[in-house]
C-alpha positions as CSV (number, residue, x, y, z in Angstrom):
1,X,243.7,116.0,-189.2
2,X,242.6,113.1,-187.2
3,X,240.0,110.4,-189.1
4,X,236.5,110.6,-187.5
5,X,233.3,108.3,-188.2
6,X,230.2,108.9,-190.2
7,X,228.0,107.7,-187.1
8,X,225.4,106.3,-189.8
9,X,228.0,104.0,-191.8
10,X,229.0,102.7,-189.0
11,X,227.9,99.3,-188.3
12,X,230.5,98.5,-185.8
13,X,232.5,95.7,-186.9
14,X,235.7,96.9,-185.1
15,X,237.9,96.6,-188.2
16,X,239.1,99.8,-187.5
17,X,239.8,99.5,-184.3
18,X,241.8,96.1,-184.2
19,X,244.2,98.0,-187.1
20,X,244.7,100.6,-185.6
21,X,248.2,101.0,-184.5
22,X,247.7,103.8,-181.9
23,X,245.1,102.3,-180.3
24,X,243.2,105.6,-181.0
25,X,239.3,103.7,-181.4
26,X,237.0,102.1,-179.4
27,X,233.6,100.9,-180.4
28,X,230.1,101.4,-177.9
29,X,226.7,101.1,-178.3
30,X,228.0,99.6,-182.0
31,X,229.9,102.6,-183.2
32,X,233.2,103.2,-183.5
33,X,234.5,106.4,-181.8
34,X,238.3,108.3,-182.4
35,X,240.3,109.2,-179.5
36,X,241.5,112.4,-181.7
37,X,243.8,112.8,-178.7
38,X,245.8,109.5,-179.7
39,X,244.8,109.5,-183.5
40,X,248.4,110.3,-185.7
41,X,245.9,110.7,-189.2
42,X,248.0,107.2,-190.6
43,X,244.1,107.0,-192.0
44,X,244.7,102.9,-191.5
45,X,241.4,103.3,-190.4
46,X,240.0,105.0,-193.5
47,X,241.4,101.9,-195.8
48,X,240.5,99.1,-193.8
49,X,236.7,100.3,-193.0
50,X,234.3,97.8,-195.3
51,X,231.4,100.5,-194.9
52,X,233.4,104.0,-195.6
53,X,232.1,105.2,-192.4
54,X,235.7,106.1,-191.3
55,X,237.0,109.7,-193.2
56,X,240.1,112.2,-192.9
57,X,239.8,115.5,-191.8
């Protein structure tokens, strides 16, 4: 399952986003968002994110 973000970890550094190899997240209005369209569930995201905002399915 794709990763998705716990809006109210989520400080919106962008960590996840600048790893991410599909390109899958953006970050507005200082949250990141998953395209679950483009994620692959490599869960990059997931290890990189300093807050834990970013979890697997």
């Amino acid at each position: 399952m794709p990763a998705y973000v716990v809006p109210e970890l989520c400080l919106g550094c962008g960590a996840c986003a600048e790893i991410c190899p599909k390109k899958a997240i953006i970050v507005l209005l200082k949250r990141a968002r998953v395209d679950i369209e483009l994620c692959d569930d490599c869960e990059e995201c997931i290890f990189i994110c300093p807050n834990g905002a970013i979890t697997g399915g």
